[in-house]
C-alpha positions as CSV (number, residue, x, y, z in Angstrom):
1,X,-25.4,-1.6,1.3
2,X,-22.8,-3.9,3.3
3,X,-21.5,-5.3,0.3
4,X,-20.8,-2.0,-2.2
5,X,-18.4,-0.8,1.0
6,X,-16.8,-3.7,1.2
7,X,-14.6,-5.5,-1.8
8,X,-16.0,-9.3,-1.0
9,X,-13.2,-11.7,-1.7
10,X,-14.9,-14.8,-1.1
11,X,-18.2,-16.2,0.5
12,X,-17.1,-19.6,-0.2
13,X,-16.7,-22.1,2.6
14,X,-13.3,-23.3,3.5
15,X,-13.0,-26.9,2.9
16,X,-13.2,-29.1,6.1
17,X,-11.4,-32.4,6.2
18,X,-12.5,-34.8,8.2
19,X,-10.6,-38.0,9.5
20,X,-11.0,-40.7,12.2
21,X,-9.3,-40.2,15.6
22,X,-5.6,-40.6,15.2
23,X,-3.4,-42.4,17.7
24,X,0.0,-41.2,18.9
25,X,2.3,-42.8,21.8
26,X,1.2,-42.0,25.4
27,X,4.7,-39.4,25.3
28,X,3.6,-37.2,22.2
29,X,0.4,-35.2,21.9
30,X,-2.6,-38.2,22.9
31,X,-5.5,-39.0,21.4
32,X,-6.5,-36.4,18.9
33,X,-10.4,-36.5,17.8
34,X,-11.6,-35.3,14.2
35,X,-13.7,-32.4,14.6
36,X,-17.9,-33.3,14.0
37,X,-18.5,-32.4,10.5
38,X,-21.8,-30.9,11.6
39,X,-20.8,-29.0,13.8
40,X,-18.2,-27.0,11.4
41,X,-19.6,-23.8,9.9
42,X,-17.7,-22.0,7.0
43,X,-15.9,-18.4,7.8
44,X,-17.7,-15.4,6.4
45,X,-14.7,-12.9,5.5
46,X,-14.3,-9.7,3.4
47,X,-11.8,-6.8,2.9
48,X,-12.7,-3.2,4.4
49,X,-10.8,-0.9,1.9
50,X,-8.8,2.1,3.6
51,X,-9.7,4.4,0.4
52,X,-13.7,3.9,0.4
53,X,-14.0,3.4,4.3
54,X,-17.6,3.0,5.8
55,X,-18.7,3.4,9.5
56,X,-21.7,2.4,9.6
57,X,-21.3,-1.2,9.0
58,X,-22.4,-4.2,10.3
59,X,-19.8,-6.4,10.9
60,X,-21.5,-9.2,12.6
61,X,-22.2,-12.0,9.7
62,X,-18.4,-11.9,9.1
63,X,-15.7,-13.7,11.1
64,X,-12.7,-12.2,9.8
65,X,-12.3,-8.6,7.8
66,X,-8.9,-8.1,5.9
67,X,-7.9,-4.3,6.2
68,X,-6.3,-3.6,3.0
69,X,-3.4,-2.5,2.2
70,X,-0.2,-2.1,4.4
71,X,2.7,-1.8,1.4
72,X,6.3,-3.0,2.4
73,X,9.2,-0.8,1.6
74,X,12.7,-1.5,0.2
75,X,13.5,-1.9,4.1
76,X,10.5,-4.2,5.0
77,X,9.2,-1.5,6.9
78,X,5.2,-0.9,6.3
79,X,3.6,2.3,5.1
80,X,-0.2,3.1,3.8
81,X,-1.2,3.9,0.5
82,X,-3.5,6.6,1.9
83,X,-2.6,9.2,4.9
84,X,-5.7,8.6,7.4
85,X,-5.2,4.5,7.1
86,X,-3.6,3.6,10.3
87,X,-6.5,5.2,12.1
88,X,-9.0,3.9,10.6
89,X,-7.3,0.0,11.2
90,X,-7.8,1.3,15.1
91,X,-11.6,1.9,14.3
92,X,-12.5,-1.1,12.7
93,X,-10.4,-3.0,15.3
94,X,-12.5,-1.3,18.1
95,X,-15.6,-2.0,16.2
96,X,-14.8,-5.1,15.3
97,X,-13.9,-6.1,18.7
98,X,-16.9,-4.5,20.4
99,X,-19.1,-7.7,20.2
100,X,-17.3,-9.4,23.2
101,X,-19.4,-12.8,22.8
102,X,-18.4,-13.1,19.0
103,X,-16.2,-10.4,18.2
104,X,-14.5,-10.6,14.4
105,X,-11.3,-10.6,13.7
106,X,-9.3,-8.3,11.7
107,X,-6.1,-8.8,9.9
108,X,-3.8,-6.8,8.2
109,X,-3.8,-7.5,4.3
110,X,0.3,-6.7,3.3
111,X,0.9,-5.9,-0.3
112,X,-1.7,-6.2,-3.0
113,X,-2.3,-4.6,-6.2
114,X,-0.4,-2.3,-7.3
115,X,1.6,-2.7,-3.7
116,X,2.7,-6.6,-4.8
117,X,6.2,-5.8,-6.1
């Protein structure tokens, strides 16, 4: 099941403000519109753990995945709390990124747990 393989964070919608068109002069940005409050969907996003990694996911309901966990050094250099990691970041990048019409983003989750010194 999609949800056992990955650690869901949060479902919840991201709030959505909403405000009338502001003005600025003619030499700044323009006329900036509010977006349609209707027309704004929430993001679906989860973490993909790199110790209990899945590939046969489906990762089209979500919008973003977080990889987890890169862990800065004393140097602010990144290394991976297990030895296979960085390869399978490149996989769920490529899978991610297969669906060219709505592909999901991924992003690198730095720190963490025990990795949050």
């Amino acid at each position: 099941m999609l949800f056992s393989t990955l650690a869901v964070l949060s479902l919840l919608p991201l709030l959505t403000l909403s405000a009338p068109a502001l003005q600025f002069p003619s030499s700044s940005l323009g006329n900036i519109q509010a977006a349609d409050p209707n027309s704004v969907k929430p993001l679906v996003m989860a973490y993909y753990v790199d110790w209990a990694p899945r590939t046969n996911l489906d990762l089209s309901p979500f919008d973003y995945i977080d990889f987890a966990f890169a862990l800065p050094d004393e140097n602010f250099r990144l290394a991976w709390d297990t030895p296979d990691a960085a390869d399978l970041l490149c996989k769920l990048v490529e899978k991610a990124h297969a669906n060219l019409e709505m592909p999901t983003g991924v992003k690198l989750s730095i720190g963490g747990w025990t990795g949050s010194r």
